[in-house]
C-alpha positions in Angstrom: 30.9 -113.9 -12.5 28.9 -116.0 -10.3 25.0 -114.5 -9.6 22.1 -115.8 -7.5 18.9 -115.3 -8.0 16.2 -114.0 -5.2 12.7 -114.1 -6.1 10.9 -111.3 -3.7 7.8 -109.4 -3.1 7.4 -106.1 -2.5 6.2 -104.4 0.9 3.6 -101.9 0.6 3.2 -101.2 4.8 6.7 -99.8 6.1 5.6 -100.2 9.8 7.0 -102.3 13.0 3.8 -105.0 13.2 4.0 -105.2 9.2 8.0 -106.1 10.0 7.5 -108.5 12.9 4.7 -110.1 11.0 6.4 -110.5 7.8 9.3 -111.8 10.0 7.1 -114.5 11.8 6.2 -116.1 8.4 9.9 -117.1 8.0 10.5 -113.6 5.5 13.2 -111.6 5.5 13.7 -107.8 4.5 15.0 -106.4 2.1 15.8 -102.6 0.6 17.4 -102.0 -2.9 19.3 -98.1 -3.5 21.1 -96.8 -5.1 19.1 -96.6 -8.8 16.1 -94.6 -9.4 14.5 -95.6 -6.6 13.9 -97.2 -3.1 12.6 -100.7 -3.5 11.3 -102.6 -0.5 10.8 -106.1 -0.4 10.6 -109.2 1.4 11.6 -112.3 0.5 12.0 -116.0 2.1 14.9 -116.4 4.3 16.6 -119.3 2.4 16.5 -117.3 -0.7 19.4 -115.4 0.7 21.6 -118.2 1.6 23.8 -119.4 -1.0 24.4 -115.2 -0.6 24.6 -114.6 3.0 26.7 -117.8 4.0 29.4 -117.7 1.5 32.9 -116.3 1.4 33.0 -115.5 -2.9 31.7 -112.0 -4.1 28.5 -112.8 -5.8 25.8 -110.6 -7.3 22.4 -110.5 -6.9 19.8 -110.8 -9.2 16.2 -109.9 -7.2 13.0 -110.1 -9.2 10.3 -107.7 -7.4 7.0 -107.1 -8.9 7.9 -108.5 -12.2 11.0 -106.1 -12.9 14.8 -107.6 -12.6 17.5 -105.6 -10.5 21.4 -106.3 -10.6 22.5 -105.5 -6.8 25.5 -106.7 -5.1 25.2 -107.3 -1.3 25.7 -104.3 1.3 24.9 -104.6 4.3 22.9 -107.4 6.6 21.5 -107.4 10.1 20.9 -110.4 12.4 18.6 -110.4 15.6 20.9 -110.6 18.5 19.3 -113.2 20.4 18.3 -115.8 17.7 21.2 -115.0 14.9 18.6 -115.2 12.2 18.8 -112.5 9.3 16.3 -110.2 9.7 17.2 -107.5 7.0 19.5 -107.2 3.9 20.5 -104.1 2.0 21.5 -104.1 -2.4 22.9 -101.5 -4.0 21.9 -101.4 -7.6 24.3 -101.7 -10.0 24.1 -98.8 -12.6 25.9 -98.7 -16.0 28.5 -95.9 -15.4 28.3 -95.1 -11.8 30.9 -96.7 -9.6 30.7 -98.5 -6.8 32.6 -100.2 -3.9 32.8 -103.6 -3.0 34.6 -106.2 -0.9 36.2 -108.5 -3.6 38.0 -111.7 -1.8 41.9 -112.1 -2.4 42.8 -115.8 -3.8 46.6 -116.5 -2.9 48.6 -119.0 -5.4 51.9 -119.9 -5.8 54.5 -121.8 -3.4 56.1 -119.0 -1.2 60.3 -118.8 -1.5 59.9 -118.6 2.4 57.3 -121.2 3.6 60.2 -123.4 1.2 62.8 -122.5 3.5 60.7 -123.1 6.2 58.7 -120.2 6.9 54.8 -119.9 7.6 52.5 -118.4 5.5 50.3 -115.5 7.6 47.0 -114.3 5.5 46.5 -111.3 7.3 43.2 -110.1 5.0 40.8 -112.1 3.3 39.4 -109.4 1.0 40.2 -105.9 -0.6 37.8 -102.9 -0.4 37.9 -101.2 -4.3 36.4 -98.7 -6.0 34.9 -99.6 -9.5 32.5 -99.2 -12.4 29.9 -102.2 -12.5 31.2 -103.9 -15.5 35.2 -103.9 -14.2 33.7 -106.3 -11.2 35.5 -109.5 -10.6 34.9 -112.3 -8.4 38.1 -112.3 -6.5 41.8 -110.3 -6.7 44.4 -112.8 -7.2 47.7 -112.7 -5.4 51.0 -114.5 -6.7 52.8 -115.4 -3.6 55.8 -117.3 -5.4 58.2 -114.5 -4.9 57.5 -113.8 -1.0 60.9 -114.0 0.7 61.0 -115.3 4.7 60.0 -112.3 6.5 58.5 -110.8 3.6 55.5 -109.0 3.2 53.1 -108.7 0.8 51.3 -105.2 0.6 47.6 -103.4 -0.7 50.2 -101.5 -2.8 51.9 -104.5 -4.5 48.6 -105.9 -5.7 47.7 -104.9 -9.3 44.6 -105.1 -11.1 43.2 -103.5 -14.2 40.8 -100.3 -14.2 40.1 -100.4 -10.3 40.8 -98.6 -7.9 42.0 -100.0 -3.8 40.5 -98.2 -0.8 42.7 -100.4 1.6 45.7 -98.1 3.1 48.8 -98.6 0.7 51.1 -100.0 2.7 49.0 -102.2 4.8 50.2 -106.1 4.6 48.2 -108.8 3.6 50.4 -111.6 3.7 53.6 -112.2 5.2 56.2 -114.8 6.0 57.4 -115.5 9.7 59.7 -117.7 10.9 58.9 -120.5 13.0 59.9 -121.2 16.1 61.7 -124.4 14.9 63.4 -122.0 12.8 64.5 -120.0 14.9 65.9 -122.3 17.6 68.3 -123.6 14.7 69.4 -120.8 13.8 70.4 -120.1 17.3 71.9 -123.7 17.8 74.2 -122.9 14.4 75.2 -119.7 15.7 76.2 -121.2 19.2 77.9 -124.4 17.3 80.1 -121.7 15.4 
């Protein structure tokens, strides 16, 4: 699994002017839970982009006062006028402890509906599951070969090894709809009959 690397400092004065100043020299904030302890840090704001601006489930390695934490990304807050990030939470990853994550879905396959002219509707982009650290993957693959026009594909058809989906059951996350094209020939065949 892909991990980046955030190099950070730690902050020592938990106040507002400590914040905004840190924030004025370009840093962003950071908090790390979950282990033994709270860490606080800051670190430079395009340290956190190749984690921030990407759609793959990446974790995070942050280096804070010479000690090395494996986090995966939690939460992030961006200042409403400006849209810069302003503060990031981790949650450690510790051996034994689960945790839960948003892992993307990757769909393969040619669909048996979008053949017979059907479109392909991706109705989520990721699954929320339940997991110990070392059952993480980077995304949940999804065969769509076998999805039928006006088919569904379901949280509860997806299957994957030693973790556990949050998502309802039978909620769909990809489906088959005919198109309008479709449609109007069917009607036309029927008429033509």
């Amino acid at each position: 699994m892909k991990s980046v690397v955030i190099e950070g400092q730690p902050r020592t004065d938990m106040g507002k002017k400590a914040a905004r100043d840190l924030r004025s020299q370009g840093q962003v904030l950071g908090v790390i839970y979950g282990g033994k302890e709270e860490i606080h840090f800051s670190a430079p704001v395009m340290a956190f982009r190749g984690l921030v601006y990407t759609p793959e489930f990446l974790i995070a390695e942050i280096k804070v006062d010479g000690k090395s934490y494996r986090t995966v990304l939690k939460d992030k807050q961006f200042d409403v006028v400006t849209d810069a990030l302003n503060h990031i939470d981790f949650l450690e990853l510790v051996e034994g402890r689960k945790v839960v994550a948003n892992l993307p879905l990757n769909f393969h396959g040619q669909s048996e509906g979008v053949k017979a002219g059907g479109r392909l509707v991706i109705k989520m982009k990721s699954l929320k599951v339940r997991t110990l650290p070392e059952n993480l993957v980077a995304s949940i693959d999804v065969d769509i070969t076998n999805l039928e026009l006006n088919g569904n594909i379901r949280v509860e058809d997806v299957k994957i090894d030693n973790v556990e989906l949050m998502n309802p059951a039978r909620q769909p996350i990809a489906s088959v709809v005919m198109t309008r094209a479709l449609r109007q020939a069917e009607t036309e065949e029927k008429k033509g009959k």
